[in-house]
BASEMI-209740 format. One record per residue (C-alpha): residue number from 1; residue in three letters; x negated, z negated, y. Coordinates in steps of 0.5 Angstrom, whole numbers. Layout:
N
+-----+---------+-------+-------+-------+
| num | residuo |    px |    pz |    py |
+-----+---------+-------+-------+-------+
| NUM |     Ala |     X |     Z |     Y |
...
+-----+---------+-------+-------+-------+
REM end
This chain:
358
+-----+---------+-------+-------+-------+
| num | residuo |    px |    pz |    py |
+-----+---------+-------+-------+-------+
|   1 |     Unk |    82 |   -57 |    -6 |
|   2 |     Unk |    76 |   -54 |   -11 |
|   3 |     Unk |    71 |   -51 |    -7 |
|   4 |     Unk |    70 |   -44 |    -8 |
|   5 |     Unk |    64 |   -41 |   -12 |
|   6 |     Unk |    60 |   -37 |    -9 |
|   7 |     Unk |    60 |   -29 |   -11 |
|   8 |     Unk |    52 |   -29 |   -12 |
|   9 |     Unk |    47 |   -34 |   -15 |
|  10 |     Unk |    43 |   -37 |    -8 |
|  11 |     Unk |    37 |   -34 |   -11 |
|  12 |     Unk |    41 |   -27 |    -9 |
|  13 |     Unk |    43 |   -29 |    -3 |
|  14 |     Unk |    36 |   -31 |     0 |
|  15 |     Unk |    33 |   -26 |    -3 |
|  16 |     Unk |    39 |   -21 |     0 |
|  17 |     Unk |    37 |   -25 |     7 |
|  18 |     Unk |    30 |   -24 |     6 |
|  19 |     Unk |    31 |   -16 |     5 |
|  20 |     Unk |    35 |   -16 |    11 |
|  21 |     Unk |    30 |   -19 |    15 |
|  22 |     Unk |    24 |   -14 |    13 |
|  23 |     Unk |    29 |    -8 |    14 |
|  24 |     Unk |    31 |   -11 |    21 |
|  25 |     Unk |    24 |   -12 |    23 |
|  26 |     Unk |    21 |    -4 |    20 |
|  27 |     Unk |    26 |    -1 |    24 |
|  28 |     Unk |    25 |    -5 |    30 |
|  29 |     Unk |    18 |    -3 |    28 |
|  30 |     Unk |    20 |     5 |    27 |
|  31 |     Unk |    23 |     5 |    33 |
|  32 |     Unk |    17 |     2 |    37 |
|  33 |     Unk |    12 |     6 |    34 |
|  34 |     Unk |    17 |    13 |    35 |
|  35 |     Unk |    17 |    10 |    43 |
|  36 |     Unk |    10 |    10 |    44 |
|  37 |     Unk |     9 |    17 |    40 |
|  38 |     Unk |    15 |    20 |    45 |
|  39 |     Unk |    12 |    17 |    50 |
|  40 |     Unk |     4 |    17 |    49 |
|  41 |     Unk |     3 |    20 |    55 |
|  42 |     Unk |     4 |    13 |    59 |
|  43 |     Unk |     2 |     9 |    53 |
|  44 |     Unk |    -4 |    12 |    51 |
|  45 |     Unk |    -7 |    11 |    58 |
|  46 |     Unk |    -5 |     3 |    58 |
|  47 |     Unk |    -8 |     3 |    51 |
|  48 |     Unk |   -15 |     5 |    52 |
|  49 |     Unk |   -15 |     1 |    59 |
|  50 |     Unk |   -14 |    -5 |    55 |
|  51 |     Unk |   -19 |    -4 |    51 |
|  52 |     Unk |   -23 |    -3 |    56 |
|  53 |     Unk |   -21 |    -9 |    59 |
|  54 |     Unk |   -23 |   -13 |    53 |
|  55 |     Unk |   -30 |   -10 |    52 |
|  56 |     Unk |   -31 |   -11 |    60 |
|  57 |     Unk |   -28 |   -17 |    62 |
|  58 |     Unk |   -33 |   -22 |    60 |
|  59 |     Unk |   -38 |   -17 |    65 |
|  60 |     Unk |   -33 |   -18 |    71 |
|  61 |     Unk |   -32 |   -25 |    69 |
|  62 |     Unk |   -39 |   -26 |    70 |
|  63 |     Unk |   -40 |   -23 |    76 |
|  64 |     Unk |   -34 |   -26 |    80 |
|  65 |     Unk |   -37 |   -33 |    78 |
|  66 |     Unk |   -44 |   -31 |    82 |
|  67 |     Unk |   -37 |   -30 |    88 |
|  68 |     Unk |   -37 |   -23 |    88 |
|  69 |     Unk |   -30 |   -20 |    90 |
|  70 |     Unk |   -26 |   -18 |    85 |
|  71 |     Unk |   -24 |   -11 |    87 |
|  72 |     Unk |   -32 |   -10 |    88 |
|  73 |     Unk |   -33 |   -13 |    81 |
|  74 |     Unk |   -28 |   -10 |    78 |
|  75 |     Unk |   -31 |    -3 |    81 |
|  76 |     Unk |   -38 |    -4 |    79 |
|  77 |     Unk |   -36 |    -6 |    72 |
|  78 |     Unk |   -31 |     0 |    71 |
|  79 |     Unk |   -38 |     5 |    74 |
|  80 |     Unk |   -42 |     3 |    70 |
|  81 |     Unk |   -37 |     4 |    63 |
|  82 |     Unk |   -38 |    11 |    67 |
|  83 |     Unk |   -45 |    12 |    67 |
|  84 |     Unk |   -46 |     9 |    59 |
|  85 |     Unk |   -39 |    12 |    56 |
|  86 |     Unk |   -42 |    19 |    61 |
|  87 |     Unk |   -50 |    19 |    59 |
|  88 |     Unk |   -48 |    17 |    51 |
|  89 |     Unk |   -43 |    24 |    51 |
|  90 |     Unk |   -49 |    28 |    55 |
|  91 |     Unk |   -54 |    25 |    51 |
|  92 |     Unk |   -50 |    27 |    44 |
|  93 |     Unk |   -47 |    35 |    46 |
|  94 |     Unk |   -54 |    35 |    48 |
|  95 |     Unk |   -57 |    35 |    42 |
|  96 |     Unk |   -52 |    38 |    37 |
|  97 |     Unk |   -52 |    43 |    42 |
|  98 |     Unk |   -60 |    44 |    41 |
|  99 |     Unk |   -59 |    43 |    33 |
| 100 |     Unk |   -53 |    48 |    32 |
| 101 |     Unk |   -56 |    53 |    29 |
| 102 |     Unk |   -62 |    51 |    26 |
| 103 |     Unk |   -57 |    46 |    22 |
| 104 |     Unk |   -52 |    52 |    20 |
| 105 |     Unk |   -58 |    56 |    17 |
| 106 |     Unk |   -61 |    49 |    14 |
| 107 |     Unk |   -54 |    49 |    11 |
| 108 |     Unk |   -53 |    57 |     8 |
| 109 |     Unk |   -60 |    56 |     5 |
| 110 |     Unk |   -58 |    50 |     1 |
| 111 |     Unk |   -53 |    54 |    -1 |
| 112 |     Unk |   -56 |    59 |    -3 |
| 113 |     Unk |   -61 |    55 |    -7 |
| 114 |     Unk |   -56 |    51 |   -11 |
| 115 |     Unk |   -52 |    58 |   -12 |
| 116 |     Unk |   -59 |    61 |   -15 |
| 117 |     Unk |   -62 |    55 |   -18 |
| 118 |     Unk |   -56 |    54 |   -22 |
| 119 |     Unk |   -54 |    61 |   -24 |
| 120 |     Unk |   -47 |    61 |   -21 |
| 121 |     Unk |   -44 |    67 |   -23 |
| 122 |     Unk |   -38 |    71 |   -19 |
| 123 |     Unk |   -40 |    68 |   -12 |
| 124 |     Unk |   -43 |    73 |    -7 |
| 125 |     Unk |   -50 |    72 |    -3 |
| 126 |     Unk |   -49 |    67 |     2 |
| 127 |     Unk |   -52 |    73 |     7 |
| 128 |     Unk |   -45 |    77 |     5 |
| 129 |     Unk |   -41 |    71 |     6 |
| 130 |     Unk |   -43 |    70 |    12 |
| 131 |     Unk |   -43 |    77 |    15 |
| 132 |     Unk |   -35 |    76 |    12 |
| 133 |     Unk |   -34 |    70 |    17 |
| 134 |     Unk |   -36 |    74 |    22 |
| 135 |     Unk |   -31 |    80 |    21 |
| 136 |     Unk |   -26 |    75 |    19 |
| 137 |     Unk |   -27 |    71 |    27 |
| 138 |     Unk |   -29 |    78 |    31 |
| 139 |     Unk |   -21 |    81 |    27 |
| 140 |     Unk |   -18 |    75 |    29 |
| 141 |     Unk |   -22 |    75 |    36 |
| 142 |     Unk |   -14 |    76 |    40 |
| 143 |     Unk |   -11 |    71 |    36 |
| 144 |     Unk |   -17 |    65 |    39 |
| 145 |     Unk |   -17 |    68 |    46 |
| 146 |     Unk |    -9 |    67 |    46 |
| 147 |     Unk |   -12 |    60 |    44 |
| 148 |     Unk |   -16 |    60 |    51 |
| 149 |     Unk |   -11 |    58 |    56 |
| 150 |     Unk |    -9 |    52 |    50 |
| 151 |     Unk |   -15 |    50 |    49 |
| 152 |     Unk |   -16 |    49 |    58 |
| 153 |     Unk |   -10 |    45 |    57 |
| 154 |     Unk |   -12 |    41 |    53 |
| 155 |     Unk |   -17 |    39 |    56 |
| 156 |     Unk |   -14 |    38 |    62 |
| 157 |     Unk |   -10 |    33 |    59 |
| 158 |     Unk |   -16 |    30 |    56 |
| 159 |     Unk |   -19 |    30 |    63 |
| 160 |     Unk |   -12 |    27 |    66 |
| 161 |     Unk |   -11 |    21 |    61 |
| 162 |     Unk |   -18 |    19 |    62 |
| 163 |     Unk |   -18 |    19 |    69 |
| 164 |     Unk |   -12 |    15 |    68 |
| 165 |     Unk |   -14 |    10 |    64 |
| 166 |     Unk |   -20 |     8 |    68 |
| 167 |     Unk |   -16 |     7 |    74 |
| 168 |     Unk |   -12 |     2 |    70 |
| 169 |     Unk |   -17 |    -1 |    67 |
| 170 |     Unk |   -20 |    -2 |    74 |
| 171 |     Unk |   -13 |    -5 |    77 |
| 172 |     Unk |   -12 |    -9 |    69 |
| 173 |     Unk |   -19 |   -13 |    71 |
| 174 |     Unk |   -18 |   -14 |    78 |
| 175 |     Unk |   -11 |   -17 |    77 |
| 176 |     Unk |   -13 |   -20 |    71 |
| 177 |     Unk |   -12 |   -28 |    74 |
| 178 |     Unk |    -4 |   -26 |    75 |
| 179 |     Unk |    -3 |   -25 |    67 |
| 180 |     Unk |    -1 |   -32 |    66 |
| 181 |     Unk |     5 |   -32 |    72 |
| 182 |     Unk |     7 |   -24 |    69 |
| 183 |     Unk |     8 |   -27 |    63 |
| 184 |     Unk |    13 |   -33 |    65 |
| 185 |     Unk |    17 |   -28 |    70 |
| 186 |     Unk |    18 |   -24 |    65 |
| 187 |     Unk |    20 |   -27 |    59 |
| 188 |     Unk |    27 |   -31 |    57 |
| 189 |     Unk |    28 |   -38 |    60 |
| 190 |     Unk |    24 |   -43 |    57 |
| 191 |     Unk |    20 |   -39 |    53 |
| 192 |     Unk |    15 |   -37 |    57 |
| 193 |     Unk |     9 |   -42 |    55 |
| 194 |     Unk |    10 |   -38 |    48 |
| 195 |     Unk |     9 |   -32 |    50 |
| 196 |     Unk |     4 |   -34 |    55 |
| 197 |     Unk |     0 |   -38 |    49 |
| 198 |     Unk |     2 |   -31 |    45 |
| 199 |     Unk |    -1 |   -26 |    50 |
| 200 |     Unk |    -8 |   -29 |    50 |
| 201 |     Unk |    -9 |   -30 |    43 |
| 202 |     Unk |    -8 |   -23 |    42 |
| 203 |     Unk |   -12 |   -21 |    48 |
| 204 |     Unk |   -17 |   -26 |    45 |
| 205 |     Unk |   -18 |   -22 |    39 |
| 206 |     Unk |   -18 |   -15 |    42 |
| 207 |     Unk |   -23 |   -17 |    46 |
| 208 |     Unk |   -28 |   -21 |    40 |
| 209 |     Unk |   -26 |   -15 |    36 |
| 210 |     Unk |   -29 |   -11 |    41 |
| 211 |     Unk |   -35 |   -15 |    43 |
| 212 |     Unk |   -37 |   -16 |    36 |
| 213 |     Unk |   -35 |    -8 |    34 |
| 214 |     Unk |   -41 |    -7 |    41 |
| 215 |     Unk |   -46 |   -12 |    38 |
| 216 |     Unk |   -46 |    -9 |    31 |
| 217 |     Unk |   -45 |    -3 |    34 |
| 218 |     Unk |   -51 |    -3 |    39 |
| 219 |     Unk |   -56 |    -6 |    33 |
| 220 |     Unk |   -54 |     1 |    28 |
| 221 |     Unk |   -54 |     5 |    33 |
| 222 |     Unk |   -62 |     1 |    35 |
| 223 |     Unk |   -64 |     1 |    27 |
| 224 |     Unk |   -62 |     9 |    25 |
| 225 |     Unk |   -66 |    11 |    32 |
| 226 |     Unk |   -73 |     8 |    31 |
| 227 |     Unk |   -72 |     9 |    24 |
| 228 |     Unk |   -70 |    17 |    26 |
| 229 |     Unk |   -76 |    16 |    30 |
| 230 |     Unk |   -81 |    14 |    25 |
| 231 |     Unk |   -80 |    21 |    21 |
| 232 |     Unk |   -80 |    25 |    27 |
| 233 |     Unk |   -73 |    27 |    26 |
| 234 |     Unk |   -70 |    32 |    34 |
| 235 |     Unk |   -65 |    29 |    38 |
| 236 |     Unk |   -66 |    21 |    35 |
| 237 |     Unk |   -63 |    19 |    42 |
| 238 |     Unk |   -57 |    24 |    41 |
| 239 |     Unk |   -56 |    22 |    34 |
| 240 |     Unk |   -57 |    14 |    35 |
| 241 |     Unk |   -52 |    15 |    41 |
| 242 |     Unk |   -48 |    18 |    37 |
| 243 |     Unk |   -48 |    12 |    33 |
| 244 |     Unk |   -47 |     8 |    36 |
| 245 |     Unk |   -40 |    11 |    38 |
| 246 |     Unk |   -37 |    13 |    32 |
| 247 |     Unk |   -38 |     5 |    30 |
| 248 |     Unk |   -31 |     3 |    34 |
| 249 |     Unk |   -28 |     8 |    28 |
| 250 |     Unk |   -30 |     2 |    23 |
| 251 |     Unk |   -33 |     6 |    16 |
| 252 |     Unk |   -30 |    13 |    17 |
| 253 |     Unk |   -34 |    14 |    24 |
| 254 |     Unk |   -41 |    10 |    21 |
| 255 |     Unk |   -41 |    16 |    16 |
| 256 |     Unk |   -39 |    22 |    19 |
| 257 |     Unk |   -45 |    20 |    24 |
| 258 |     Unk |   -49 |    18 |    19 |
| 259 |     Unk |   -48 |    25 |    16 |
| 260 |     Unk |   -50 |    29 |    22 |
| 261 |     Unk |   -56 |    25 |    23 |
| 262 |     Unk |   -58 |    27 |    15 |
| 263 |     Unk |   -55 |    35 |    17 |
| 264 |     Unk |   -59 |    35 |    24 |
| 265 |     Unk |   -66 |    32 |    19 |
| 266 |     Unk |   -65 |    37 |    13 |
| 267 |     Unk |   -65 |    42 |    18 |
| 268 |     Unk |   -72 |    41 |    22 |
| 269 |     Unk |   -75 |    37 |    16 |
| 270 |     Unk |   -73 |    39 |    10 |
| 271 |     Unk |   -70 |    37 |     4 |
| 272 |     Unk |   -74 |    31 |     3 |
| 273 |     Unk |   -74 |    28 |    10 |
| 274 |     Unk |   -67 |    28 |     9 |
| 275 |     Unk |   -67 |    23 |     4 |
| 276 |     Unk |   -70 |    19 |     7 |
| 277 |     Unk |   -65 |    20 |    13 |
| 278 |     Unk |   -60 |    18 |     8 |
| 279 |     Unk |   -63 |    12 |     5 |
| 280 |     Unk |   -64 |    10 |    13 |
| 281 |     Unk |   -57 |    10 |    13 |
| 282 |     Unk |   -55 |     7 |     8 |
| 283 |     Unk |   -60 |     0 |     8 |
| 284 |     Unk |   -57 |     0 |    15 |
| 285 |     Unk |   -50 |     0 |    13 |
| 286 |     Unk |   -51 |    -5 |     7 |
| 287 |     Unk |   -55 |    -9 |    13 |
| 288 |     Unk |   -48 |    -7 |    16 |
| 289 |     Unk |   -43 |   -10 |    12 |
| 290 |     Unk |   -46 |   -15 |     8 |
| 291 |     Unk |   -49 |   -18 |    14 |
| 292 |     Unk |   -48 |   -16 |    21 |
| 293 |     Unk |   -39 |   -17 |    20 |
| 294 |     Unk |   -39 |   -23 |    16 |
| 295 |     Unk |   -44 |   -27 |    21 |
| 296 |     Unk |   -41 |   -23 |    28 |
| 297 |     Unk |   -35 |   -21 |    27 |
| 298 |     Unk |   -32 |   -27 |    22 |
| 299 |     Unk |   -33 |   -31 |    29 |
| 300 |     Unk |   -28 |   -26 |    33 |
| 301 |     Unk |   -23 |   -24 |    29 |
| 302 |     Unk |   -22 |   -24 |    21 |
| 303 |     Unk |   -19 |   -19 |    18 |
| 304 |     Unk |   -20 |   -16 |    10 |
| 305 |     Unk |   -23 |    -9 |     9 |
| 306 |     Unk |   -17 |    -7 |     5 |
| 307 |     Unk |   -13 |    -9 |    12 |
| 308 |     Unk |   -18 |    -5 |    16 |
| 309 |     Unk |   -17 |     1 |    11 |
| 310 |     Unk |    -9 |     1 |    11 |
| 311 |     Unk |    -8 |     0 |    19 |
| 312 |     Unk |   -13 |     7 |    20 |
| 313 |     Unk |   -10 |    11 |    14 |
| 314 |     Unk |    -3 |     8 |    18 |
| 315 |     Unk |    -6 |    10 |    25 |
| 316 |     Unk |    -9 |    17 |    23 |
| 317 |     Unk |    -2 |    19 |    21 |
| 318 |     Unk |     1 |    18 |    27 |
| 319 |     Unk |    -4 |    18 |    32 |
| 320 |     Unk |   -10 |    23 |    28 |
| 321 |     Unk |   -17 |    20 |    32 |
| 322 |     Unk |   -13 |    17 |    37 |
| 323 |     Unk |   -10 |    13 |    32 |
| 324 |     Unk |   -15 |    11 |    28 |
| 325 |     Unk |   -19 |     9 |    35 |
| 326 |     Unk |   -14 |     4 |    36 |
| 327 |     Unk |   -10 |     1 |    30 |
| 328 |     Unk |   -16 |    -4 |    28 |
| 329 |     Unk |   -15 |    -8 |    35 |
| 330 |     Unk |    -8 |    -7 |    35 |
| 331 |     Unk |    -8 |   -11 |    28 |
| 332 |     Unk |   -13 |   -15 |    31 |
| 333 |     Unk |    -7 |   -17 |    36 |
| 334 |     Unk |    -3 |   -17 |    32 |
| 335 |     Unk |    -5 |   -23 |    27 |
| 336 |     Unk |    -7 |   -26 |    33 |
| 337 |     Unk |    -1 |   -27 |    36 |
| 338 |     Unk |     2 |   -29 |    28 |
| 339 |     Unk |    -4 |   -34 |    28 |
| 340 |     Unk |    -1 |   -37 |    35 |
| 341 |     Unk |     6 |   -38 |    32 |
| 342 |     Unk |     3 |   -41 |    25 |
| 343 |     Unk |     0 |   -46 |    30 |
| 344 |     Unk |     5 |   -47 |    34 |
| 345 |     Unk |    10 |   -49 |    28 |
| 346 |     Unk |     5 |   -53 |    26 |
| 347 |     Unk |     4 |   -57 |    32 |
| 348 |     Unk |    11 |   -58 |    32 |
| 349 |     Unk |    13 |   -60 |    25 |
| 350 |     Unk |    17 |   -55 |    23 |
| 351 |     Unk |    17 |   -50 |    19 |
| 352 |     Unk |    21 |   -43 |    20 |
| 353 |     Unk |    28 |   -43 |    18 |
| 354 |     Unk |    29 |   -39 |    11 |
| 355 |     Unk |    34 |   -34 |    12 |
| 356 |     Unk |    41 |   -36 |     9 |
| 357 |     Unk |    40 |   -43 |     8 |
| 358 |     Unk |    45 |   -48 |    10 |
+-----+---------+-------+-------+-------+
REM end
């Protein structure tokens, strides 16, 4: 009897293959992210913690190994990121808070001077403009005091994932030695070293990506506040803190802080105080880019700039800030836990199996 000939081409059922692969692994991908937005107010306190955990461990490690209780070494660490996390957000809100207004009417000046130096016509004095904005909020003023009771929820809810995501954080170092028994309990029969060997790769990659993130992180924000210092700009603590945080949220956080630091210097110092704040920021952030990544973070964790750009543009839209805090580790983890499987596939000589080959 002929064998029957095949409706399609073999290159067309591959591809067809491959094609259901890819819409199977987005949906189940859809799906998972839909979860962890319906159900943000669990996840995002886990998340957080996790990354505290991979930014901590090695301090709890190093104190377990000087035969410290587990529960006290995870308590101190956890104490400490609170006094560091706490002192940074003090020592920022303080010098915004001392440089408000002079940046306001640095701002309104430059304004003004770029709507007389040029001759713009048809655009109203910026006093004007600004008494409007002061009508505009005081005849909206009801509508803003509605927003008072939203606005104490809302940080009431900050406050409570906060909390949360410490405490999980202080159990998640403490019990960190019985992962490795977790992960064989819960996955399927014979496939626990698998996931064992996957779940540390990807801690693993957190964790490098957060220890290089710090260390890069601490020498900007080190940089910007002698350099602050030297041209005798206010608040440099402040604005080198601030630094220092906005450098978890990779390009986007170094140039938002790098401009308030250049508003806060224009405000107090004048315009060409600013530009030497400016090229402050910018030799630091070429020292940044061109040094610092390639050297400390291509030995924890490697990943294009263009995958960065993509997973924080990805994470804005989901998530907004939160998002973007938390997609480069994700990524992290994720080609961490893709790299174990490459190697995996490598050690075991096979290769994967192509969808709709016989």
């Amino acid at each position: 009897m002929p064998t029957r000939k095949p409706l399609l081409p073999d290159v067309a059922r591959r591809t067809a293959a491959w094609c259901g692969v890819l819409l199977l692994a987005a949906g189940v991908a859809a799906v998972a992210i839909w979860l962890c937005v319906a159900l943000k107010t669990a996840v995002t306190p886990v998340l957080l913690a996790l990354l505290g955990t991979a930014l901590l461990g090695p301090v709890q490690r190093w104190l377990t190994a000087h035969r410290v209780n587990r529960s006290v070494a995870a308590g101190l660490t956890c104490a400490a990121l609170v006094a560091v996390v706490g002192g940074a957000g003090y020592i920022v809100v303080t010098a915004l808070v001392n440089s408000g207004e002079q940046i306001v009417d640095s701002l309104k000046d430059t304004a003004q001077w770029v709507i007389d130096h040029f001759d713009i016509e048809g655009v109203a004095d910026v006093d004007d403009l600004a008494d409007n904005a002061k009508e505009l909020v005081g005849k909206f003023g009801a509508s803003a005091a509605g927003g008072l009771l939203s606005g104490i929820s809302l940080i009431g809810s900050l406050v409570a994932t906060s909390v949360l995501a410490l405490l999980l954080t202080f159990f998640f170092l403490r019990d960190s030695d019985r992962a490795a028994s977790l992960a064989h309990s819960i996955a399927p029969r014979g496939t626990g070293a698998l996931v064992e060997a996957m779940g540390r790769r990807a801690f693993e990659a957190v964790e490098g990506f957060m220890r290089g993130t710090t260390f890069i992180a601490l020498i900007d924000a080190l940089c910007i506040t002698v350099g602050l210092l030297i041209l005798r700009v206010p608040g440099a603590a402040g604005l080198g803190a601030l630094v220092f945080v906005g450098a978890y949220i990779p390009y986007l956080g170094a140039f938002l802080s790098g401009a308030v630091a250049v508003l806060v210097a224009l405000a107090d110092r004048g315009f060409v105080i600013a530009l030497w704040v400016l090229g402050v920021v910018l030799a630091v952030q070429v020292l940044e880019g061109h040094v610092l990544q390639p050297v400390i973070q291509s030995r924890t964790v490697q990943m294009h700039p263009a995958m960065i750009m993509v997973a924080l543009t990805a994470g804005a839209s989901v998530a907004g800030l939160l998002g973007m805090l938390l997609a480069v580790p994700l990524c992290a983890a994720a080609s961490g836990v893709i790299g174990e499987l490459r190697k995996g596939y490598e050690a075991g000589g096979d290769q994967p199996a192509v969808p709709g080959s016989s």
